[in-house]
C-alpha positions as CSV (number, residue, x, y, z in Angstrom):
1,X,20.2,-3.6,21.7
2,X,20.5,-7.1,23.1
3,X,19.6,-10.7,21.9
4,X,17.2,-11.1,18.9
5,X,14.8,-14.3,19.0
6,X,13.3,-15.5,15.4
7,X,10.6,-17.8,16.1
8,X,10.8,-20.0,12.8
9,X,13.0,-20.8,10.3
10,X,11.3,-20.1,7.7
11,X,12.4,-18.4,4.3
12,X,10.7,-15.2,6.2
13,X,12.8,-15.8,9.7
14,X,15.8,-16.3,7.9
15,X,15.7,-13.4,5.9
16,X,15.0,-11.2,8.9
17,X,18.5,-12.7,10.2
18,X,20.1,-11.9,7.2
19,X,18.5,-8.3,6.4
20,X,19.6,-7.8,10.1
21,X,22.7,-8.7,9.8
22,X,23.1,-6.6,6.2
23,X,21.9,-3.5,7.5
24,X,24.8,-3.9,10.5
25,X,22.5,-5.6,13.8
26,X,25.9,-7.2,15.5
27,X,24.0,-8.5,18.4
28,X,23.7,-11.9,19.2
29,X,20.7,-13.8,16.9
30,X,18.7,-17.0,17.8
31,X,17.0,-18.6,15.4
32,X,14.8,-21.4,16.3
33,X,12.9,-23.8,13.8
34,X,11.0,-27.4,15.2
35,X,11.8,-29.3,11.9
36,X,15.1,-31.4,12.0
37,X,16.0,-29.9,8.7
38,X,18.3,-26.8,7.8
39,X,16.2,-24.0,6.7
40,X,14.8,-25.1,2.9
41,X,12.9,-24.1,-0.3
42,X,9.1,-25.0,-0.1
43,X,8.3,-24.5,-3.8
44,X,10.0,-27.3,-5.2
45,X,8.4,-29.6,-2.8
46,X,5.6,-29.9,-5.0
47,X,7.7,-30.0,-8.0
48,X,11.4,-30.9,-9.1
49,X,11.3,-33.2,-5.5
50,X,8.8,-35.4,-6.1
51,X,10.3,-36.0,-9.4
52,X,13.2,-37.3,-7.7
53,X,14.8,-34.5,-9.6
54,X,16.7,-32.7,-6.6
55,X,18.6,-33.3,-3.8
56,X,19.0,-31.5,0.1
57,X,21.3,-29.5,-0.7
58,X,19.5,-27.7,-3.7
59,X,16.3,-26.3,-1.5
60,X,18.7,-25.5,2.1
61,X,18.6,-21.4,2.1
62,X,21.8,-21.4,3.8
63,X,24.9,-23.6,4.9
64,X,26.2,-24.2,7.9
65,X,28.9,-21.9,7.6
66,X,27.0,-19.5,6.9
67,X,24.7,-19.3,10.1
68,X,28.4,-19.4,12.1
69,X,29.9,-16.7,10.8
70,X,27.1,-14.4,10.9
71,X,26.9,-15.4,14.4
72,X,23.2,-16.5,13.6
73,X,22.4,-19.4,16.5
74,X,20.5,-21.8,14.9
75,X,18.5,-24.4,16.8
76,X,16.7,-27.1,14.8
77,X,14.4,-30.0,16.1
78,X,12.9,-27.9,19.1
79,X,9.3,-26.0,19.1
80,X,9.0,-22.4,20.9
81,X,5.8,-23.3,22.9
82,X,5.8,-20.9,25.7
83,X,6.4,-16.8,25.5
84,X,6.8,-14.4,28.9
85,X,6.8,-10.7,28.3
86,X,8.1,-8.1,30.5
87,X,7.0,-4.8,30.6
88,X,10.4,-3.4,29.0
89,X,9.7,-5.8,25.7
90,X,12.4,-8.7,26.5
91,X,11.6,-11.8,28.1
92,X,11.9,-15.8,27.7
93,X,11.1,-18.2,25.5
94,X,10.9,-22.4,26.9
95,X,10.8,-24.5,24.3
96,X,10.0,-28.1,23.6
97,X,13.2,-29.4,24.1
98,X,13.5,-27.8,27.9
99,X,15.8,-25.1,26.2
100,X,15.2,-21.2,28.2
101,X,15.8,-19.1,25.8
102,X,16.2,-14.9,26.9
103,X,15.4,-12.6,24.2
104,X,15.1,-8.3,24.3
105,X,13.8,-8.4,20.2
106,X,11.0,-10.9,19.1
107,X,10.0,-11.8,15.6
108,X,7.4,-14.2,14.7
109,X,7.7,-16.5,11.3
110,X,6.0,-19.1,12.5
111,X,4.3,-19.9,9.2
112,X,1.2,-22.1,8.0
113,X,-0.1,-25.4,8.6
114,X,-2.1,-27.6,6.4
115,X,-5.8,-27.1,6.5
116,X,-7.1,-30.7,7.2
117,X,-10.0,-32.2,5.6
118,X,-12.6,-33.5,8.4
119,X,-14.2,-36.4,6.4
120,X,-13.8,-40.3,7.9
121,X,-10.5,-42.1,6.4
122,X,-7.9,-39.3,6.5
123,X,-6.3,-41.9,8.2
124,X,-5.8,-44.7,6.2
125,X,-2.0,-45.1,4.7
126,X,-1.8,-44.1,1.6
127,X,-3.1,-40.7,2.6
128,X,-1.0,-37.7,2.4
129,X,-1.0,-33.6,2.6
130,X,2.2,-31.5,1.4
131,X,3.3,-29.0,3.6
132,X,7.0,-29.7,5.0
133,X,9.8,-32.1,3.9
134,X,8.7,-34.8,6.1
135,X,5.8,-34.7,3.7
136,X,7.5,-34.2,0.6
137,X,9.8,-37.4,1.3
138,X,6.9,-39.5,2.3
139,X,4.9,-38.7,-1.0
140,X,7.9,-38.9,-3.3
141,X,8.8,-42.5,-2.0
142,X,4.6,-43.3,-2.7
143,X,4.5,-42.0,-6.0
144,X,7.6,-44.0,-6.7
145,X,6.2,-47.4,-5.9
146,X,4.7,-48.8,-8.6
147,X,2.1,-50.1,-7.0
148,X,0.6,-46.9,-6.4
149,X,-0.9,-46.2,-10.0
150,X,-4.1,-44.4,-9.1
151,X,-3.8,-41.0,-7.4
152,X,-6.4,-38.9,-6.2
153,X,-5.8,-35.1,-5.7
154,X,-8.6,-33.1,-3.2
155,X,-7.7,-29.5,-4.0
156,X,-7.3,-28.4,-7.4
157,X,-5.4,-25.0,-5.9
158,X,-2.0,-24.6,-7.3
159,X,0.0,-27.3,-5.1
160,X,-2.9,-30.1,-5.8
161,X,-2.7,-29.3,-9.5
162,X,1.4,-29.0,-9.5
163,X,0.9,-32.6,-7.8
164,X,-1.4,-34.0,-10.1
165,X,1.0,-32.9,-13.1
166,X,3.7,-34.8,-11.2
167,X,1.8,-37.5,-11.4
168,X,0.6,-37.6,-14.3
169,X,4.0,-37.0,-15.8
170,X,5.3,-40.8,-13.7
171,X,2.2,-41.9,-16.3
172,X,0.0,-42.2,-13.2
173,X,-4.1,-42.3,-13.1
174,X,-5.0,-39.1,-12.1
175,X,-8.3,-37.7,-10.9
176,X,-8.7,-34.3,-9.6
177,X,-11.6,-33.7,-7.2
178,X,-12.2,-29.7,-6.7
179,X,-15.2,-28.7,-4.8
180,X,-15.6,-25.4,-6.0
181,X,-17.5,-24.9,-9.9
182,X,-13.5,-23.9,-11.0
183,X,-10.1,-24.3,-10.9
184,X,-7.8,-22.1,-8.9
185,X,-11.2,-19.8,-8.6
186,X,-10.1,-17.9,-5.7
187,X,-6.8,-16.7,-7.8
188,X,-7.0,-16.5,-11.3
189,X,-10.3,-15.5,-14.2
190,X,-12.6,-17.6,-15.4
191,X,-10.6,-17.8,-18.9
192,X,-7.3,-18.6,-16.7
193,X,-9.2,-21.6,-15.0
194,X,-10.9,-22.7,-18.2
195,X,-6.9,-23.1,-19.7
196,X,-6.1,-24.8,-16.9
197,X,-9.3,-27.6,-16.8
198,X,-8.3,-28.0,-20.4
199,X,-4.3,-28.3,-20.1
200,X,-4.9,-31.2,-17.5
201,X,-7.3,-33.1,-19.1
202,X,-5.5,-32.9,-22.4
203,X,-2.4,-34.3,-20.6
204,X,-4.5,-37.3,-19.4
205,X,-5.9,-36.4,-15.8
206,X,-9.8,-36.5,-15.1
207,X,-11.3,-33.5,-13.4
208,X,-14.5,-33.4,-11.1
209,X,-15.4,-30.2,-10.2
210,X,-18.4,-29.3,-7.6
211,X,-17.2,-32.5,-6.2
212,X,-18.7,-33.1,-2.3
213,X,-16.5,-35.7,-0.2
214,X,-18.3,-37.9,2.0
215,X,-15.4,-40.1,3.2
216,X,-12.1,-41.9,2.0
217,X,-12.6,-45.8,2.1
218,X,-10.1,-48.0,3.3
219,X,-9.5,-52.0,2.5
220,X,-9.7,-54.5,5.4
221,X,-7.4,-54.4,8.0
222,X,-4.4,-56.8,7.9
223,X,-4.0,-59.6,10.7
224,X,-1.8,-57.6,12.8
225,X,-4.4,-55.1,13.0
226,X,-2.8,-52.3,11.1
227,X,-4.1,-49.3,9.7
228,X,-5.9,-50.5,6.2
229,X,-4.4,-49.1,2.9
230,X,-6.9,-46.3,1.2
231,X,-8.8,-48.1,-1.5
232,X,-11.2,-45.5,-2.9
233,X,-12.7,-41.8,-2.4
234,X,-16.6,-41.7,-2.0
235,X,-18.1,-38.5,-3.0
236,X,-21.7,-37.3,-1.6
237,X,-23.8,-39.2,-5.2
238,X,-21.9,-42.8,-4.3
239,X,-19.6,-42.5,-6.7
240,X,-16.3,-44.2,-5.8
241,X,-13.3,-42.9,-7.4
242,X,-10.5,-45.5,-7.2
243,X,-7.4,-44.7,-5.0
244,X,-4.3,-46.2,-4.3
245,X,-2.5,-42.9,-3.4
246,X,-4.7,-40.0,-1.7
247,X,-2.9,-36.3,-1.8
248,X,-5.3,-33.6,-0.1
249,X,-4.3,-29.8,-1.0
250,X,-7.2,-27.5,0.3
251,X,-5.0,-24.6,1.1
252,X,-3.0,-23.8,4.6
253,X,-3.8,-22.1,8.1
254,X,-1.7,-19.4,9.9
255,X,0.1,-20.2,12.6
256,X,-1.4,-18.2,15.2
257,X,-1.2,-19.8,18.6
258,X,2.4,-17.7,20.2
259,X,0.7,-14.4,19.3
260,X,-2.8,-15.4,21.2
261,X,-0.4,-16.4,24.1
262,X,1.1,-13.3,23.7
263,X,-2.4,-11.0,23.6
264,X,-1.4,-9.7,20.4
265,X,-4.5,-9.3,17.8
266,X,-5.0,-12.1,15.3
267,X,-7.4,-12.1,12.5
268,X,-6.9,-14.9,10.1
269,X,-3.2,-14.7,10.9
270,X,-1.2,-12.1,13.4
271,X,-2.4,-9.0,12.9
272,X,0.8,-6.5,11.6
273,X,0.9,-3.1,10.2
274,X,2.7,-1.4,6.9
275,X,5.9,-1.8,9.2
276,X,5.3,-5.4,10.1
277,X,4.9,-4.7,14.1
278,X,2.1,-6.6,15.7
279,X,-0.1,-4.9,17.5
280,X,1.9,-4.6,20.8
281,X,3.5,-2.2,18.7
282,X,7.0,-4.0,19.2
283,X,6.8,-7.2,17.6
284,X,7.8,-8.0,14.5
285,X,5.7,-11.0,12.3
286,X,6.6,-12.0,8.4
287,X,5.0,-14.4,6.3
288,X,2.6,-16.5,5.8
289,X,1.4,-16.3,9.3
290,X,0.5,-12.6,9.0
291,X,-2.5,-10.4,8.1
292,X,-1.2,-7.0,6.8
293,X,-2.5,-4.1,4.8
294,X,-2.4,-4.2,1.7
295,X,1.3,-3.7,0.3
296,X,0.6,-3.0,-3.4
297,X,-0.4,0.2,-4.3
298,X,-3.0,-0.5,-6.6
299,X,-4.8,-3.2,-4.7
300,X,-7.7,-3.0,-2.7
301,X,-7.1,-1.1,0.6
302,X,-7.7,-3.2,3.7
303,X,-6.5,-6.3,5.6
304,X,-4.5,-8.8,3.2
305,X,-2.9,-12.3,3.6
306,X,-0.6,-13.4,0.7
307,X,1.2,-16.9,0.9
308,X,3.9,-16.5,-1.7
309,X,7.7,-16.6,-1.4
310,X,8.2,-12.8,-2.6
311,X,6.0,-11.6,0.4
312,X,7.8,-13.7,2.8
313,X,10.9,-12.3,1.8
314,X,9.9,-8.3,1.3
315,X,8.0,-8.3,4.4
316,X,11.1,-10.2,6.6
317,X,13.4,-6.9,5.0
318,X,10.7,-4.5,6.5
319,X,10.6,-6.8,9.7
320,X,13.9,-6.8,10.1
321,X,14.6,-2.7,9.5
322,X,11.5,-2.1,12.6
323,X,13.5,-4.3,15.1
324,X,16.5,-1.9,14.9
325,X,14.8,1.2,15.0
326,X,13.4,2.0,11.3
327,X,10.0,2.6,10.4
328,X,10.2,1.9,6.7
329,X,6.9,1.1,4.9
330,X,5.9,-2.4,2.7
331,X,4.8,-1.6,-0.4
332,X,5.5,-4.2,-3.5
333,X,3.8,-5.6,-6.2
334,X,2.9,-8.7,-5.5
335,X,4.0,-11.8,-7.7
336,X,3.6,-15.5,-7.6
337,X,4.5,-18.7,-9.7
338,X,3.2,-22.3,-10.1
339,X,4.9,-25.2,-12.8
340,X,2.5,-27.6,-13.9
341,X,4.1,-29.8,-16.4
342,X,5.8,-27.9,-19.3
343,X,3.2,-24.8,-18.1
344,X,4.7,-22.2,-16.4
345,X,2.5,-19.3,-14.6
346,X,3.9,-16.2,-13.6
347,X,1.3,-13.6,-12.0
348,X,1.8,-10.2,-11.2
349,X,0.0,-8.0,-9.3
350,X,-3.5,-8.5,-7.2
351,X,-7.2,-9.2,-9.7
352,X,-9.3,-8.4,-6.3
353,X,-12.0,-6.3,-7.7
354,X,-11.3,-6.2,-11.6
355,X,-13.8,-5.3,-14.2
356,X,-12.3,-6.5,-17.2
357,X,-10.1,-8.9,-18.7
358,X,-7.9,-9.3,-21.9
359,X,-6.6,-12.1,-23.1
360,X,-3.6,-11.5,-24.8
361,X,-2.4,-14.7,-27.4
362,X,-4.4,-17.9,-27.9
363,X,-4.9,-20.2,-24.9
364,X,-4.6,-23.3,-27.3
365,X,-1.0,-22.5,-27.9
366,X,-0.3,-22.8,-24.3
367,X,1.0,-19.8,-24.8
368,X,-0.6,-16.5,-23.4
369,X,-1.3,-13.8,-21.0
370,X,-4.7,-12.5,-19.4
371,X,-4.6,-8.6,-18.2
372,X,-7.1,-7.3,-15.2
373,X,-8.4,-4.2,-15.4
374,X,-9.9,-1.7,-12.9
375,X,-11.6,1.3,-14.4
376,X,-9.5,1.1,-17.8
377,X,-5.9,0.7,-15.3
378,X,-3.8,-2.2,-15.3
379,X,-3.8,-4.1,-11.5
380,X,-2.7,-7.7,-12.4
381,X,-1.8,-10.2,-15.2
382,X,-1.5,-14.1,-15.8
383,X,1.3,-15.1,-17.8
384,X,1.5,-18.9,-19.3
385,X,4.9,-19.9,-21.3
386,X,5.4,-16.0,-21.3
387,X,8.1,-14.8,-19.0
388,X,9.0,-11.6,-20.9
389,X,6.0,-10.3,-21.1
390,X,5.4,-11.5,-17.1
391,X,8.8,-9.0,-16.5
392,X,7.2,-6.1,-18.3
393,X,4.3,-6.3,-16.6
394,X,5.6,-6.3,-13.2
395,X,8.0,-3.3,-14.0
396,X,5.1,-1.4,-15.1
397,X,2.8,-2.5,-12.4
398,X,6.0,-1.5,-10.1
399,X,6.5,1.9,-11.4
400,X,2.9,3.0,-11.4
401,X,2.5,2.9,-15.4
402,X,-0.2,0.9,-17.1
403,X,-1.0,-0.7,-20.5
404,X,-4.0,0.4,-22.4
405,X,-6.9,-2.9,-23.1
406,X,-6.6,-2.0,-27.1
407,X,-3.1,-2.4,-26.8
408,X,-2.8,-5.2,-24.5
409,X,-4.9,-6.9,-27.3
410,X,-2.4,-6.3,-30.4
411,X,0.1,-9.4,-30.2
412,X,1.5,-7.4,-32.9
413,X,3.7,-5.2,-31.0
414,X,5.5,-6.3,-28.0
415,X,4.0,-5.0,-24.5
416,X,7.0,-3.5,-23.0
417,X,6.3,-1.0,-26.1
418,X,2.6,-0.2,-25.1
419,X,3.3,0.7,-21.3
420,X,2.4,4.2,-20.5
421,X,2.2,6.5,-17.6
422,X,-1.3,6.9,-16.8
423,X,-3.4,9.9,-17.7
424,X,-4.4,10.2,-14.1
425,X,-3.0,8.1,-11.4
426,X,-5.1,6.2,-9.5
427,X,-3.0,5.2,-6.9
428,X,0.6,6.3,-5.5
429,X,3.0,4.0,-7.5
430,X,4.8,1.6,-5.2
């Protein structure tokens, strides 16, 4: 069938080279990534690495050896920036580097960038964002240096609050500015967020909420003219929160820009369908990049974009099946994690468009679980500290069975007991 080219090497582009390979694809495979770095782990960026906890070789996906004998071409430190189509599908890629590269299969993994914040002083040093290892080295070696004991965190999303309990954990100052009237409001209940206010400030970091930025200020510039060293955040009332170390988390943006090139629709991300082709109808996108419909059975129909490491990697195995031929479907329940400290959340399922909530255990114990409920069924759950009861949710969320709100609420008898099928099903079971 000819050469495949995998823009991104990503956790999604690599597992399409691997699925590829697994379900017997013997052609040749490029894989091209512009970071100078082997294909790595994201997650513990925001974690175990800025801890100083881990080393390379504990986020790289693959070895060496590994990408040669699969016969997987790997090119690092070069950026795809130019696409031509023919009319039979194949074409070539130039990149960066000056590299041609002829292709007769296309996949797209080209991931998210950090949404920046457009306020005066994202300049100054001192400043950072976490997206990519570059970043993650920069902002470990910061939080080190003792002279940095004041950070400020913009975003309190999961990676600016996994930051902040970083920090806070190196006995930092911590302060948290979120804009919205929440935490993680876009994500998780109002009792989930309430937890998660009170978990931070009880382990010593101040939280603003409803905070509006007006700009980042910066001390005076040194002799030589250099950039001035952040000094303080200023927020829209004049208060001045005090800053030696700036970290700004207010989410990511999909990496659009090849499939405009390429005319294929884009919509908050490239545009795929339940069998990850684009809508040329023979490209294949994964990841966070992409807009899809919705893959769990008992979400809410329509067009869906979920940044998580479990999409990335089901949606690559669907990717990779429609470049050779297949036409299998994505359907999965959806799950996601965050570590904050000695907190660990595990969340299954989608809460788009519940109507009730139980709360399962005693937030204070730091120990819990809050259930979503659509018209008396079961569509998601936040688990804190409570990873069976995470696993038995998901398989029943997986096989289409649900968990009644009176039993959800009896700690007394352990959940995987109280799953039931449905008296009527609601939606096809994934």
């Amino acid at each position: 069938m000819g050469t495949t080219l995998i823009v991104g090497a990503s956790q999604a582009g690599v597992q399409i080279a691997a699925t590829m390979r697994e379900l017997g694809d013997t052609d040749p495979i490029i894989l091209v990534g512009e970071e100078p770095h082997r294909p790595y782990q994201r997650p513990p960026l925001s974690k175990k690495w800025l801890k100083s906890e881990l080393v390379p070789g504990d986020v790289i996906l693959r070895t060496r050896e590994w990408f040669d004998g699969q016969g997987i071409g790997l090119i690092s430190a070069d950026r795809v920036v130019t696409i031509h189509r023919n009319e039979d599908g194949s074409g070539e890629a130039s990149t960066q580097g000056g590299r041609r590269l002829h292709f007769d299969r296309l996949a797209l993994a080209t991931g998210s960038s950090v949404r920046r914040l457009t306020i005066p002083g994202t300049d100054f040093h001192g400043v950072h964002y976490l997206r990519d290892a570059d970043d993650a080295l920069s902002l470990e070696a910061a939080l080190h240096d003792p002279a940095n004991r004041r950070v400020v965190v913009i975003g309190g999303g999961f990676i600016g609050l996994e930051i902040a309990a970083v920090a806070r954990s190196m006995d930092k100052e911590v302060t948290v500015l979120e804009a919205a009237p929440r935490l993680v409001g876009r994500v998780v209940s109002e009792e989930t967020s309430a937890f998660y206010l009170a978990a931070h400030q009880r382990r010593g970091a101040k939280v603003v909420l409803g905070a509006s930025l007006k700009r980042i200020i910066g001390g005076v510039a040194d002799a030589a003219g250099r950039r001035s060293h952040v000094v303080a955040v200023e927020l829209a009332d004049g208060t001045a929160v005090p800053a030696d170390l700036v970290v700004i988390g207010i989410g990511v943006i999909a990496r659009t820009e090849l499939a405009v090139q390429l005319g294929l629709a884009v919509d908050g991300g490239i545009v795929v369908d339940e069998h990850a082709l684009a809508s040329d109808g023979r490209t294949v996108a994964a990841g966070d990049c992409t807009v899809m419909p919705n893959p769990y059975a008992l979400g809410i129909p329509g067009p869906t974009r979920i940044e998580s490491v479990n999409n990335a990697l089901e949606q690559a195995k669907i990717a990779a099946a429609s470049l050779l031929g297949e036409r299998p479907t994505y359907r999965s329940v959806p799950w996601f994690w965050s570590d904050q400290a000695d907190l660990k959340l595990q969340i299954a399922g989608l809460s788009t468009g519940y109507d009730q909530v139980v709360v399962r255990g005693r937030p204070d114990d730091e120990r819990f679980a809050v259930l979503y409920y659509r018209d008396g069924a079961l569509i998601a759950a936040d688990c804190v500290n409570q990873p069976a009861e995470f696993l038995a949710i998901r398989n029943a969320l997986g096989k289409g069975h649900t968990i009644t709100p009176e039993a959800a609420a009896d700690t007394d008898i352990p959940l995987k007991q109280s799953i039931t099928e449905p008296l009527l099903a609601t939606a096809e079971a994934p």
